[in-house]
N, CA, C and O atoms as a MOPAC input file, in Angstrom:
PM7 MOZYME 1SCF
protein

 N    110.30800 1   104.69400 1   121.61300 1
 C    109.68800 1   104.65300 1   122.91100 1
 C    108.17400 1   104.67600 1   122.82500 1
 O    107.49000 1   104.59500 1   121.80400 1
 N    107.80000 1   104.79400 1   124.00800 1
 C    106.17600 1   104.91800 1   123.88700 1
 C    106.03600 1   105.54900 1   124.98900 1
 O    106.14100 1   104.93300 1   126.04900 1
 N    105.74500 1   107.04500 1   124.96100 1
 C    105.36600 1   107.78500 1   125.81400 1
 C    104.38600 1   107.86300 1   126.54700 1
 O    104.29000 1   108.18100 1   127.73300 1
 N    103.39100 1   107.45500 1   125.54800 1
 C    102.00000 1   107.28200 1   126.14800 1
 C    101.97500 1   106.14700 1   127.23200 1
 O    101.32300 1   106.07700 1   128.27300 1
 N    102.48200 1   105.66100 1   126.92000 1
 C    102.37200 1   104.77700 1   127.81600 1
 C    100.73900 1   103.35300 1   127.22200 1
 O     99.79800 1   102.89600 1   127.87100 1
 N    101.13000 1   103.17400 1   125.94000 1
 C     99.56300 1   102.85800 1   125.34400 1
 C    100.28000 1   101.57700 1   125.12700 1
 O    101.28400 1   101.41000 1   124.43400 1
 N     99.23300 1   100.17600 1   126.22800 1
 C     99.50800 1    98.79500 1   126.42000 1
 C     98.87900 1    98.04100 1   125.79500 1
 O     99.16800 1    96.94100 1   125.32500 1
 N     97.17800 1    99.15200 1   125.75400 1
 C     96.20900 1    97.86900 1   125.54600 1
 C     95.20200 1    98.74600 1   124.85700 1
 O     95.11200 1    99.97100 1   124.93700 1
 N     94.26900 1    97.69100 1   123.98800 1
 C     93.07800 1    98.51300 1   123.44200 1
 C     92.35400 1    99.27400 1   123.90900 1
 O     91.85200 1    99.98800 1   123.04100 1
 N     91.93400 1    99.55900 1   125.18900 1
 C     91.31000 1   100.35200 1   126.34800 1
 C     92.25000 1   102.03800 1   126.20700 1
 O     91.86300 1   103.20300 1   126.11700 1
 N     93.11700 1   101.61800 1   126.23300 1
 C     94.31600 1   102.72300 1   125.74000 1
 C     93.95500 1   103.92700 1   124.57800 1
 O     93.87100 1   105.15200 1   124.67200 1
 N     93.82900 1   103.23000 1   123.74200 1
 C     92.89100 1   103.96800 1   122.66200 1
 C     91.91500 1   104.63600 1   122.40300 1
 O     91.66800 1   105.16700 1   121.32000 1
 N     91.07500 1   104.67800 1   123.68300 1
 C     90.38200 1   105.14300 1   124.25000 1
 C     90.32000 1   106.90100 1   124.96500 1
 O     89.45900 1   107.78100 1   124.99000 1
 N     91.59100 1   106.78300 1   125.42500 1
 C     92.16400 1   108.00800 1   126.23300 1
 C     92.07400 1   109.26600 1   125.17600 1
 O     92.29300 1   109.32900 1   123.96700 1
 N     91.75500 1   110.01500 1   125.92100 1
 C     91.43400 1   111.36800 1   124.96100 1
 C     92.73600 1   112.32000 1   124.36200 1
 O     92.65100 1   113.40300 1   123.78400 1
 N     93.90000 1   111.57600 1   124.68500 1
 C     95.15600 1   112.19900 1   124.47800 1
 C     95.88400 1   110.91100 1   123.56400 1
 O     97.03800 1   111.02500 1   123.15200 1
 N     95.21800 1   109.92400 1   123.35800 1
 C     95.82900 1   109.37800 1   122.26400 1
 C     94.89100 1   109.21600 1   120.60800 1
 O     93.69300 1   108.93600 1   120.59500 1
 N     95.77500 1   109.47200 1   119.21500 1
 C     95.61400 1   109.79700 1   118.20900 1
 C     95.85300 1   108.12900 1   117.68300 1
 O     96.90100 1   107.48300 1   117.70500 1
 N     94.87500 1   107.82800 1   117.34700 1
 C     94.69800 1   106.74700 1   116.69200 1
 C     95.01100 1   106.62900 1   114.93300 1
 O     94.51200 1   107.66500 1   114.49300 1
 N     95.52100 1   105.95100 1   113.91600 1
 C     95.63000 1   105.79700 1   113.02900 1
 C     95.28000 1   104.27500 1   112.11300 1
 O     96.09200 1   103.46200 1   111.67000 1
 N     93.95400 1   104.26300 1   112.04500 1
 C     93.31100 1   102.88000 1   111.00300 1
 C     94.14900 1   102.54900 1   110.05900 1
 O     95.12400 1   103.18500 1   109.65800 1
 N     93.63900 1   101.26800 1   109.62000 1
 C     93.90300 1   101.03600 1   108.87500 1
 C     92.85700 1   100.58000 1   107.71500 1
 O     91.93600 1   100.08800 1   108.36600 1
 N     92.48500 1   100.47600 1   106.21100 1
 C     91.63700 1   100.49500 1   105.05900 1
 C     90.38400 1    99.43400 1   105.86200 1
 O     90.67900 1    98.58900 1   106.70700 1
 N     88.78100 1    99.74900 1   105.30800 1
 C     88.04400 1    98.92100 1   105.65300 1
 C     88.52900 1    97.59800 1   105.07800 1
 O     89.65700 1    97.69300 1   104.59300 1
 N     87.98700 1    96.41000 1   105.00400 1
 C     88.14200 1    95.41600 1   104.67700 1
 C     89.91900 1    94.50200 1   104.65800 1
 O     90.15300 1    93.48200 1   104.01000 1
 N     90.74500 1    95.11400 1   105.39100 1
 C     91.93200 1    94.60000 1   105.52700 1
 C     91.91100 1    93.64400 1   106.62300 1
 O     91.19700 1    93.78000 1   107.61600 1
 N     92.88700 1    92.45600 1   106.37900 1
 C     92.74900 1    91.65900 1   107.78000 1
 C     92.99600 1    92.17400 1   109.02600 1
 O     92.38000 1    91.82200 1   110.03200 1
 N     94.16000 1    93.26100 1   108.99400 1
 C     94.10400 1    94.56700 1   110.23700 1
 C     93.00300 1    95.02700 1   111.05400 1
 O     92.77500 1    94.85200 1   112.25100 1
 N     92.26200 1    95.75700 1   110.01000 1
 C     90.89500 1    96.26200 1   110.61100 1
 C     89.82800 1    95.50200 1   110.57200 1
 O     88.80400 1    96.03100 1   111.00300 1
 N     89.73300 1    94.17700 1   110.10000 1
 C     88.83900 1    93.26800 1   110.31000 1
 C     89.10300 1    92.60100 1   111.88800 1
 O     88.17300 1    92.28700 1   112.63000 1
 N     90.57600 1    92.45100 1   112.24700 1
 C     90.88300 1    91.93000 1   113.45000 1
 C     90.39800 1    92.75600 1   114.82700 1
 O     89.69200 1    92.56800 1   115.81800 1
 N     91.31400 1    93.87800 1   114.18500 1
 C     91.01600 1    95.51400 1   115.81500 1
 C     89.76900 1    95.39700 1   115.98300 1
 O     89.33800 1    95.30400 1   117.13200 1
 N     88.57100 1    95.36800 1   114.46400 1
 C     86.60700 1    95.42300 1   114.48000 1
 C     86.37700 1    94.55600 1   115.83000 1
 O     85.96600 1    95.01700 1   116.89500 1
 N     86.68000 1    93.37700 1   115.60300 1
 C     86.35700 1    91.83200 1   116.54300 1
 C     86.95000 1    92.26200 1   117.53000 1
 O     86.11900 1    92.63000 1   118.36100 1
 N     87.72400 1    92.37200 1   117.78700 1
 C     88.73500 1    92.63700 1   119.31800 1
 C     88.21000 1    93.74400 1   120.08900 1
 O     88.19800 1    93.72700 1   121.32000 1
 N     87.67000 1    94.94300 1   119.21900 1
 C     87.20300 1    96.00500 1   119.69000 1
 C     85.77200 1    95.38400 1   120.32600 1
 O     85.52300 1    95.56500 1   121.51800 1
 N     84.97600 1    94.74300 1   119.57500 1
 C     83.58900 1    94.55200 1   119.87900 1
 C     83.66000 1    93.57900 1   120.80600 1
 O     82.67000 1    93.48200 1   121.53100 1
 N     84.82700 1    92.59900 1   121.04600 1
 C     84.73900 1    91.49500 1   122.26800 1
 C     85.07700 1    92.57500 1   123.32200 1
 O     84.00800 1    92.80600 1   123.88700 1
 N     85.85500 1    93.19400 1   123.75200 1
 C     86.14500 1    94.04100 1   124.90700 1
 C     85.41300 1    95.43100 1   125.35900 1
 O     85.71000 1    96.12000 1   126.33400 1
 N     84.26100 1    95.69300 1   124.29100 1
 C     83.34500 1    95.79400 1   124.26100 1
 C     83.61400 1    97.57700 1   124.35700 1
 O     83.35700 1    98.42400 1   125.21300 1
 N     84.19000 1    97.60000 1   123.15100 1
 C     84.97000 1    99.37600 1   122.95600 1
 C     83.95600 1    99.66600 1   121.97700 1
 O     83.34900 1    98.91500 1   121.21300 1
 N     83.90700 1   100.68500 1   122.12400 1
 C     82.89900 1   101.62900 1   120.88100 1
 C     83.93500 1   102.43800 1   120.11100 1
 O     84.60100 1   103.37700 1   120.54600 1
 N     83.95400 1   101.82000 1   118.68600 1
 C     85.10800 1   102.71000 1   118.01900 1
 C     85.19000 1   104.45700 1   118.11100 1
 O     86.08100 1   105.29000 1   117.94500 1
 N     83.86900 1   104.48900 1   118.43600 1
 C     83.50800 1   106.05300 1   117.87800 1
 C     84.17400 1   107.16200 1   119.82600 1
 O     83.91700 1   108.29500 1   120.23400 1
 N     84.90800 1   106.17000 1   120.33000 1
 C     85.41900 1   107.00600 1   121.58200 1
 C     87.25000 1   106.80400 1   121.00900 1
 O     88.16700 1   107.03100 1   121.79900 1
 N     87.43600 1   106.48300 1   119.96800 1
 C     88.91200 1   106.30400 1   119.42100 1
 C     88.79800 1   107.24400 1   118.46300 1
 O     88.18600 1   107.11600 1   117.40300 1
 N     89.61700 1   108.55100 1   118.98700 1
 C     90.19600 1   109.45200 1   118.14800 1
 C     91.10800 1   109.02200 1   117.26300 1
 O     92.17200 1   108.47400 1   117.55100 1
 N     90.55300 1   109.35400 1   115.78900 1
 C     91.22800 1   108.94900 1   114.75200 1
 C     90.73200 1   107.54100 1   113.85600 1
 O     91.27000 1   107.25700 1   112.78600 1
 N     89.76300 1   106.81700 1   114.39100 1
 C     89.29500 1   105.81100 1   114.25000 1
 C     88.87500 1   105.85000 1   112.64200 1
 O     89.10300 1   104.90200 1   111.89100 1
 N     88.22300 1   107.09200 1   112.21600 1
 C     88.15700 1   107.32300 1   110.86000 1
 C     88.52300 1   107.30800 1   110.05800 1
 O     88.00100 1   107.14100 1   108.95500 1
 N     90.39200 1   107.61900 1   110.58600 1
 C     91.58900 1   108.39700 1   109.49500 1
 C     92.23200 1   106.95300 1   108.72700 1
 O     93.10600 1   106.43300 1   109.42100 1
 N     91.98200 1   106.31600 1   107.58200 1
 C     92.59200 1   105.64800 1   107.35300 1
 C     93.82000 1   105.55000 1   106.32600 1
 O     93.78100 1   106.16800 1   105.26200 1
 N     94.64900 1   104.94200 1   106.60000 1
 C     95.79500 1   104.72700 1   105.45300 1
 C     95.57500 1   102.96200 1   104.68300 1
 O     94.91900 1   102.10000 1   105.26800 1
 N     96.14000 1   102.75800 1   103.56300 1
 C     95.69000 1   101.17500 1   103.17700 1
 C     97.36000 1   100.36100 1   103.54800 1
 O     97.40800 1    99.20000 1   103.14300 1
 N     98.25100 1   100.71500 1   104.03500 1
 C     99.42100 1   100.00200 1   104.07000 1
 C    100.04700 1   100.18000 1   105.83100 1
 O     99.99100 1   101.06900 1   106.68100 1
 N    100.52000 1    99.06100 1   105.76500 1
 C    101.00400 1    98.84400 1   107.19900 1
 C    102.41200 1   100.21400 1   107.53200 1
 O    102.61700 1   101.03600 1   108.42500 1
 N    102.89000 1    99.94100 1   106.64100 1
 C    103.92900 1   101.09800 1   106.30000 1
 C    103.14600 1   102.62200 1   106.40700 1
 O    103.47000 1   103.38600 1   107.31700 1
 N    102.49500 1   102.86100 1   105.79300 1
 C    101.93400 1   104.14500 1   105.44700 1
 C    101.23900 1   104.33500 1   107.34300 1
 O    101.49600 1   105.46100 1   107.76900 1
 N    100.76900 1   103.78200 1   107.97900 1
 C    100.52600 1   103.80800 1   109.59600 1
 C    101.59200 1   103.81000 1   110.20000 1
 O    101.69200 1   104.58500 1   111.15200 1
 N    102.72600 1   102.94800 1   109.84500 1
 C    104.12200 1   103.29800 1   111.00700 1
 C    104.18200 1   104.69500 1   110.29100 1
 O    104.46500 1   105.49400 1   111.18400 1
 N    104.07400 1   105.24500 1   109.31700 1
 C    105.00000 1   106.76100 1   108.96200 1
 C    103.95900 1   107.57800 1   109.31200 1
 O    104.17700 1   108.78800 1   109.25000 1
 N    102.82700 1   107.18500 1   109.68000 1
 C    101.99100 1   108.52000 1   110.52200 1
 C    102.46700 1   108.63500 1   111.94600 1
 O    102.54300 1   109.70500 1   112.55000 1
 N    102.78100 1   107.45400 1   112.44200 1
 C    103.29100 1   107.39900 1   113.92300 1
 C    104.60000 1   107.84500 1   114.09100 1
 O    104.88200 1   108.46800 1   115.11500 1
 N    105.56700 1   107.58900 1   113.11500 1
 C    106.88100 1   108.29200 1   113.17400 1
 C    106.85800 1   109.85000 1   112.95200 1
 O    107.55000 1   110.72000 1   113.47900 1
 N    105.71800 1   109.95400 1   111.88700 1
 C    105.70600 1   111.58100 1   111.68500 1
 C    105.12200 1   112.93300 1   112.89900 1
 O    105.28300 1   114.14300 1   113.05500 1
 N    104.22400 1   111.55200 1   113.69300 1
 C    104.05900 1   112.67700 1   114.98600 1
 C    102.59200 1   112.72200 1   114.68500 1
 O    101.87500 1   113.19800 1   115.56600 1
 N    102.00900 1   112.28400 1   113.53100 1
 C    100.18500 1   112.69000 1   113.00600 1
 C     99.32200 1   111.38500 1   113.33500 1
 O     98.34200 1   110.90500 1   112.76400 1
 N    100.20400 1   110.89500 1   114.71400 1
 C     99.21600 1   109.61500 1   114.89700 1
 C    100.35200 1   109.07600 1   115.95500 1
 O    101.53500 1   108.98300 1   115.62900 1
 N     99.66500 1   108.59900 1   117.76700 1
 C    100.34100 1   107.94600 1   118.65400 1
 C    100.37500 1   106.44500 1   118.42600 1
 O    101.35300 1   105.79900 1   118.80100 1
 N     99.30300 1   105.84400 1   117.80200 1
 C     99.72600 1   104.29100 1   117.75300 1
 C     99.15500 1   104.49700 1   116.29900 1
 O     98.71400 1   105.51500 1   115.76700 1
 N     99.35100 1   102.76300 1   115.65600 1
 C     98.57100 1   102.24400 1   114.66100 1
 C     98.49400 1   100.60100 1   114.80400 1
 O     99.29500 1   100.00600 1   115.52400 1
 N     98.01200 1   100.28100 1   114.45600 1
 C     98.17000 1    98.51300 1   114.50800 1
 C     98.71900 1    97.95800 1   113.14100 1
 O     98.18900 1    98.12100 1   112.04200 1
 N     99.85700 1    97.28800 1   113.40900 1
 C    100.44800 1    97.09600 1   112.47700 1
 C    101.11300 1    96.31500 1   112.34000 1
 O    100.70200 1    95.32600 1   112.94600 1
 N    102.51000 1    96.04200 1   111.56800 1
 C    103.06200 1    94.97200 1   111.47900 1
 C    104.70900 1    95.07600 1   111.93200 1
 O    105.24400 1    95.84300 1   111.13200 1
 N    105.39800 1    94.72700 1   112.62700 1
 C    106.30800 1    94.37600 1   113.34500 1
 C    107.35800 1    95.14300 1   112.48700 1
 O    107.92300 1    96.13100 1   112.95600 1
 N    107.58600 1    94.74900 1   111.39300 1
 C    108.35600 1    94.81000 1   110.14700 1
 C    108.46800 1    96.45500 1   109.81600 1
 O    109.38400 1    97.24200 1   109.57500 1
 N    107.31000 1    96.50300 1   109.91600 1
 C    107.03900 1    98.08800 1   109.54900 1
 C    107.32500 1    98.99600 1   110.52600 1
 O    107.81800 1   100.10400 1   110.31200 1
 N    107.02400 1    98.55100 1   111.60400 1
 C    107.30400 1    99.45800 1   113.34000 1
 C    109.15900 1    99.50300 1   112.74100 1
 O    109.56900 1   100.60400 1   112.37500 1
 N    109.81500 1    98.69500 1   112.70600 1
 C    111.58900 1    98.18500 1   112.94700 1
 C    111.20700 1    99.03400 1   111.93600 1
 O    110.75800 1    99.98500 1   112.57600 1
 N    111.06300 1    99.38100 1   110.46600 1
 C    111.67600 1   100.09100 1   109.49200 1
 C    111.44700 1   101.86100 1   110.09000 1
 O    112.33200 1   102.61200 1   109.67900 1
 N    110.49700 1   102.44400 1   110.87800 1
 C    110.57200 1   103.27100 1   111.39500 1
 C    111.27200 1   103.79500 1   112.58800 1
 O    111.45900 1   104.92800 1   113.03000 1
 N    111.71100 1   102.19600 1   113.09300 1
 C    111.99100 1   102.89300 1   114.44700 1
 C    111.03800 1   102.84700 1   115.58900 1
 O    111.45400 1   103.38500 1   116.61500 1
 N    110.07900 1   102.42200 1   115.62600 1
 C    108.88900 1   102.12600 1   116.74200 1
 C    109.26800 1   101.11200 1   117.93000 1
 O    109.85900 1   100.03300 1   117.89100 1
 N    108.84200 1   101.67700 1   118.76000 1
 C    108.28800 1   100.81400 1   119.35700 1
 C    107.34100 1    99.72500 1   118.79400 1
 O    106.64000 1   100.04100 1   117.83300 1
 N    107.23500 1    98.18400 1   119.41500 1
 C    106.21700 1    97.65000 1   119.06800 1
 C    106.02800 1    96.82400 1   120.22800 1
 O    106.83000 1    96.31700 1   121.01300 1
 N    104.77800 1    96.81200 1   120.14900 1
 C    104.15800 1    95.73900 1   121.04400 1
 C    103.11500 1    94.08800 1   120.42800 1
 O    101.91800 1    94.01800 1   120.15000 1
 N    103.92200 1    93.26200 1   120.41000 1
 C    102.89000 1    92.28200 1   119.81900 1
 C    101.24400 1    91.82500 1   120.44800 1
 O    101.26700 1    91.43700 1   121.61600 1
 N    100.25300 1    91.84100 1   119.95900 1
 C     98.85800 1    91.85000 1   120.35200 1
 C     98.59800 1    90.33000 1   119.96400 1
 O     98.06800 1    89.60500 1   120.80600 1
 N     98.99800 1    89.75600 1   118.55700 1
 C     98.48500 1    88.42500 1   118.14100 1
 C     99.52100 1    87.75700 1   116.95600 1
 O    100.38700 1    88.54400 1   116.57100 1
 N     99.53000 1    86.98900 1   116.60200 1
 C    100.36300 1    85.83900 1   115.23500 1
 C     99.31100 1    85.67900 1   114.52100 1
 O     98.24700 1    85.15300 1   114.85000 1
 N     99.65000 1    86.19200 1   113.41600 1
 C     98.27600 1    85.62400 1   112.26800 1
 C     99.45400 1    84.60800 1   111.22600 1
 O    100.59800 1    85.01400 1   111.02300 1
 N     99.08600 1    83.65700 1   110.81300 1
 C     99.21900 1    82.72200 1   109.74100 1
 C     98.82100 1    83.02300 1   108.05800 1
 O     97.64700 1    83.06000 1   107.69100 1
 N     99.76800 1    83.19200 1   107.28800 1
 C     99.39700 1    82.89500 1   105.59400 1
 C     99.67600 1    82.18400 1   105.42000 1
 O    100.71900 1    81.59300 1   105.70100 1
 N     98.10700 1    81.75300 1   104.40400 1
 C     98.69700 1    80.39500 1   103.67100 1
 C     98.48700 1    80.44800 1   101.93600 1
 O     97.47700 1    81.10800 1   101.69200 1
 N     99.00000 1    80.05600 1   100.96200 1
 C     99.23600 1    80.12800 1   100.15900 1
 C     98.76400 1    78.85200 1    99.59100 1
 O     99.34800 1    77.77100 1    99.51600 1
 N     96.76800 1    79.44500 1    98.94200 1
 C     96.26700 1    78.24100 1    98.48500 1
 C     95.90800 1    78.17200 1    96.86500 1
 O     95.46300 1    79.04200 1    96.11700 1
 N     96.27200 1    76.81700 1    96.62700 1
 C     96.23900 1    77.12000 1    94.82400 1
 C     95.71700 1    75.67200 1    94.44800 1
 O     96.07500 1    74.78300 1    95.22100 1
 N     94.94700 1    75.31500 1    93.40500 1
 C     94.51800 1    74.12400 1    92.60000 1
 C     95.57900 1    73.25000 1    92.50700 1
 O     96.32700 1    73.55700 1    91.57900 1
 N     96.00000 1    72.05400 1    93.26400 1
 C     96.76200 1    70.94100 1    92.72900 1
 C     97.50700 1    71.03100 1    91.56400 1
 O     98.73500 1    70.96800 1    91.50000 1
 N     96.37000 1    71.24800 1    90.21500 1
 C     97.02600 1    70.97200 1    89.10000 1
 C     97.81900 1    72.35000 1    88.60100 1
 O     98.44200 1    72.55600 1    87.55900 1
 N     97.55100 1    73.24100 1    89.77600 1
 C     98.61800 1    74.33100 1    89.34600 1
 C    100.12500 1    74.19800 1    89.93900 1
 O    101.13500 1    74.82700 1    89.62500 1
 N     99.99800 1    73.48700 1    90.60200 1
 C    101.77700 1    73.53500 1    91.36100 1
 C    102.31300 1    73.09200 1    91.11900 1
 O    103.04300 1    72.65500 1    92.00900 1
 N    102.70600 1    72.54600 1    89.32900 1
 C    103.61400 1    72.59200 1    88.71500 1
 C    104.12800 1    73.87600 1    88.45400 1
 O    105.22100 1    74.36100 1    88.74400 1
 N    103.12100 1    74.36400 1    87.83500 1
 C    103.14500 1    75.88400 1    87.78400 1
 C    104.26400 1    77.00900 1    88.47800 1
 O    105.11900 1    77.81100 1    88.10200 1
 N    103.72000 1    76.55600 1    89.60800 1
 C    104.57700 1    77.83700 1    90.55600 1
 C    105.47700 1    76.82200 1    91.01600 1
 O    105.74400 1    77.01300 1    92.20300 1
 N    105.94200 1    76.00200 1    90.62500 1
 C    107.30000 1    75.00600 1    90.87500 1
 C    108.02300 1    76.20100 1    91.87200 1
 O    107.71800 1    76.58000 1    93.00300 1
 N    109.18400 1    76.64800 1    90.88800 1
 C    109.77100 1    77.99900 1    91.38700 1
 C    109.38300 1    78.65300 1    92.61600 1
 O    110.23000 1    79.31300 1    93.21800 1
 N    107.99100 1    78.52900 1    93.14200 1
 C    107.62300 1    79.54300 1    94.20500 1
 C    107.77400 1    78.65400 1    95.20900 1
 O    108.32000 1    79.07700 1    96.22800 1
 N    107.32300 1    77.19500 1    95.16500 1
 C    107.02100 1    76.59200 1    96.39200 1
 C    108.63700 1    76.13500 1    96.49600 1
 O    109.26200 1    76.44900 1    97.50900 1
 N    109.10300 1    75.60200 1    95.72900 1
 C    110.96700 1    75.13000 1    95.98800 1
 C    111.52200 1    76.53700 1    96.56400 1
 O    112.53100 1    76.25300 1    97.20900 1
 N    111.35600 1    77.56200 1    96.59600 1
 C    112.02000 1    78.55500 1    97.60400 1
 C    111.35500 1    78.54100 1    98.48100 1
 O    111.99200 1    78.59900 1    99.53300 1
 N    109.81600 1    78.46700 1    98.65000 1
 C    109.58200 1    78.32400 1   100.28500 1
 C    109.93900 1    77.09800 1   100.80600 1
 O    109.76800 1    77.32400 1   102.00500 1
 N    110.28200 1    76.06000 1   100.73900 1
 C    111.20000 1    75.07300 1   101.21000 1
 C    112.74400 1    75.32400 1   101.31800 1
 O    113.49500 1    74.66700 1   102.03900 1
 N    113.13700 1    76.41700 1   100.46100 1
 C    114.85000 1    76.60400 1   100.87200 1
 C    114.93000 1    76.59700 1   102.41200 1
 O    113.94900 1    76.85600 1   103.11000 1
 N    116.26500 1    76.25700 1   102.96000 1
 C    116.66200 1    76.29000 1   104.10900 1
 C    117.24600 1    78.17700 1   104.14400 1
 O    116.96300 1    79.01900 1   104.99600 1
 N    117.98900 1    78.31500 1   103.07300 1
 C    118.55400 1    79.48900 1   103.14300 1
 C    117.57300 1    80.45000 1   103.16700 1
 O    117.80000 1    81.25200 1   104.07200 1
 N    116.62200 1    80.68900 1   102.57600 1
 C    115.20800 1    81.60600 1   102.52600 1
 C    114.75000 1    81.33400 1   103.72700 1
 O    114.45000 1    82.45200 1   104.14500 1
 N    114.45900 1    80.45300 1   104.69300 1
 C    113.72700 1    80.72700 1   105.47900 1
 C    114.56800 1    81.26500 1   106.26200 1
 O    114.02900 1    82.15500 1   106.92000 1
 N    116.09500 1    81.07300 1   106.58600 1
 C    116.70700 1    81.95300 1   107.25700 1
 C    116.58900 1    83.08800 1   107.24700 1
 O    116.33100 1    83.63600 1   108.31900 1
 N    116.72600 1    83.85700 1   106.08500 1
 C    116.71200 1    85.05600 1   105.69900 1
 C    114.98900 1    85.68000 1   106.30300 1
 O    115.15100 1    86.68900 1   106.99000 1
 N    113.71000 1    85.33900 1   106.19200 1
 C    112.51500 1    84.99800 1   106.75100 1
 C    113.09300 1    85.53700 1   108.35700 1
 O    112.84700 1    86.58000 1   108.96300 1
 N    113.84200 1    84.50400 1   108.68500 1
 C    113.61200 1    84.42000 1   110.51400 1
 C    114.58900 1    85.81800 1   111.03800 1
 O    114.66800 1    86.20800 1   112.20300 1
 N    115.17000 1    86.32500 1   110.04700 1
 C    115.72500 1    87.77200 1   110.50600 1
 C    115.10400 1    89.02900 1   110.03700 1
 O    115.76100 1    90.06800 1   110.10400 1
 N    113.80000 1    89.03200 1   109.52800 1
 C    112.97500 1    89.61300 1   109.26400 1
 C    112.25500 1    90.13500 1   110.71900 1
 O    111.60700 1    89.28200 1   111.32600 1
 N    112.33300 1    91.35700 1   111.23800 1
 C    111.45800 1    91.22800 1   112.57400 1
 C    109.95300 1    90.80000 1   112.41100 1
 O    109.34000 1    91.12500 1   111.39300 1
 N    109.28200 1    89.97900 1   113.53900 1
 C    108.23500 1    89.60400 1   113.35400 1
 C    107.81400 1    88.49800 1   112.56000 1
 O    106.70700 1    87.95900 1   112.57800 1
 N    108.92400 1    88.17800 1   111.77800 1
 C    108.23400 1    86.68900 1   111.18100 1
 C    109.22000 1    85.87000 1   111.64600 1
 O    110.40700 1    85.98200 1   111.95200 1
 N    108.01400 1    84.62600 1   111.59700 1
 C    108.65500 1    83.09600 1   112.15600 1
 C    107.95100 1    81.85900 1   110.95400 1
 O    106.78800 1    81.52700 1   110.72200 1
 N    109.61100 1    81.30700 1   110.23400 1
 C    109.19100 1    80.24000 1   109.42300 1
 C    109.00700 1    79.13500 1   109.93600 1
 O    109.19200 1    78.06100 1   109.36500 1
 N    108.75000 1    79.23900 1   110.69700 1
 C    108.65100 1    77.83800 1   111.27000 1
 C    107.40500 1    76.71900 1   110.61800 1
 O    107.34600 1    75.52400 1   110.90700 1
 N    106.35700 1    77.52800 1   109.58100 1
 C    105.68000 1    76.48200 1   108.66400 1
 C    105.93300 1    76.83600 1   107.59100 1
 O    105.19500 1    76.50600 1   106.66300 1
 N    107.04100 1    77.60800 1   107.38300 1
 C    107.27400 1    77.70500 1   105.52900 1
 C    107.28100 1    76.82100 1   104.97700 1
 O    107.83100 1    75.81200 1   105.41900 1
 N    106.77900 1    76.85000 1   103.99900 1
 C    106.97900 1    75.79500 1   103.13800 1
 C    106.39900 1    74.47300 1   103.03400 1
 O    106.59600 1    73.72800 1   102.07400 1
 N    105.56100 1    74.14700 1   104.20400 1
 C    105.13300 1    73.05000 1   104.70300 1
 C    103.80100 1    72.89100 1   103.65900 1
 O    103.18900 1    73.93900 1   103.45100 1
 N    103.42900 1    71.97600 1   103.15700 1
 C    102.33700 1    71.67300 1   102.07800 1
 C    100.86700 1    70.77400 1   103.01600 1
 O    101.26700 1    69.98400 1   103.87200 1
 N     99.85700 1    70.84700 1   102.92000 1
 C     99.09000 1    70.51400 1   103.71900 1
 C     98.18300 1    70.14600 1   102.18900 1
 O     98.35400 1    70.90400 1   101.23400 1
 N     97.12900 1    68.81700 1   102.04300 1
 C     96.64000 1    68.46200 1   100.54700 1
 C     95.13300 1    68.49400 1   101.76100 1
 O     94.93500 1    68.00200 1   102.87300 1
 N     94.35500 1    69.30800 1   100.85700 1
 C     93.05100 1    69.36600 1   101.32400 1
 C     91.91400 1    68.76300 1   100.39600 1
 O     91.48700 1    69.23500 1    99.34200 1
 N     91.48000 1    67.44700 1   101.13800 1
 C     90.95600 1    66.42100 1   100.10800 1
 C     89.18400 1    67.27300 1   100.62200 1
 O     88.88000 1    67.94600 1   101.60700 1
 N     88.13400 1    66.67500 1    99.04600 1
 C     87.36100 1    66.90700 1    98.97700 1
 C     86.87100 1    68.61400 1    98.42500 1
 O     85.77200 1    69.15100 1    98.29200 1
 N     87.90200 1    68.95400 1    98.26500 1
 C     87.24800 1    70.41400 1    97.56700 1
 C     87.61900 1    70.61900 1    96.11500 1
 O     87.21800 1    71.61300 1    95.50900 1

């Protein structure tokens, strides 16, 4: 559940909710930084804003443990605790390597093209294969 009743970044704000970071330089806290500064939040009114953990996991188990009301995190990790989740955004990986290496990882890219793997993918909470596997050749670099 979500007691707090916590919808939105403004939320975080409230003096009765316990915030839980995540490591400087992660795409996490590089995202909340930007989002925070477009809506024009001052981290330093987010209790807890300091406290960081480096794993998406390690933030759902502060929130399950009761030592933290939200964290921003990953879908996957909320379902292995038991969370509530609320989706905020879709971020994209892509998996970039030198031409003359993908012989190389043969093996890696022929399973991200399996049909059966990406199934397994789409029952994962929070992820969608819908570009697994897909190869994109980026000329000029």
């Amino acid at each position: 559940g979500n007691p707090k009743g916590i919808h939105t970044l403004e939320d975080l704000m409230r003096s009765d909710v316990r915030f839980i970071n995540r490591n400087r330089g992660s795409g996490t806290r590089i995202w909340l930084e930007k989002a925070l500064h477009q809506a024009g939040i001052d981290p330093a009114h987010i209790q807890g804003f300091d406290n960081e953990v480096n794993t998406h996991d390690e933030a759902a188990g502060w929130v399950y443990s009761g030592k933290a009301d939200v964290a921003l995190g990953l879908q996957s990790a909320a379902a292995r605790h038991q969370l509530d989740f609320i989706p905020l955004f879709e971020e994209r990986y892509d998996l970039i390597l030198e031409e003359q290496r993908l012989e190389e990882l043969r093996i890696l890219t022929d399973k991200l093209t399996n049909q059966a793997f990406r199934k397994k993918i789409a029952q994962l909470p929070g992820y969608n294969p819908r570009q697994t596997g897909n190869s994109i050749t980026l000329a000029g670099f």
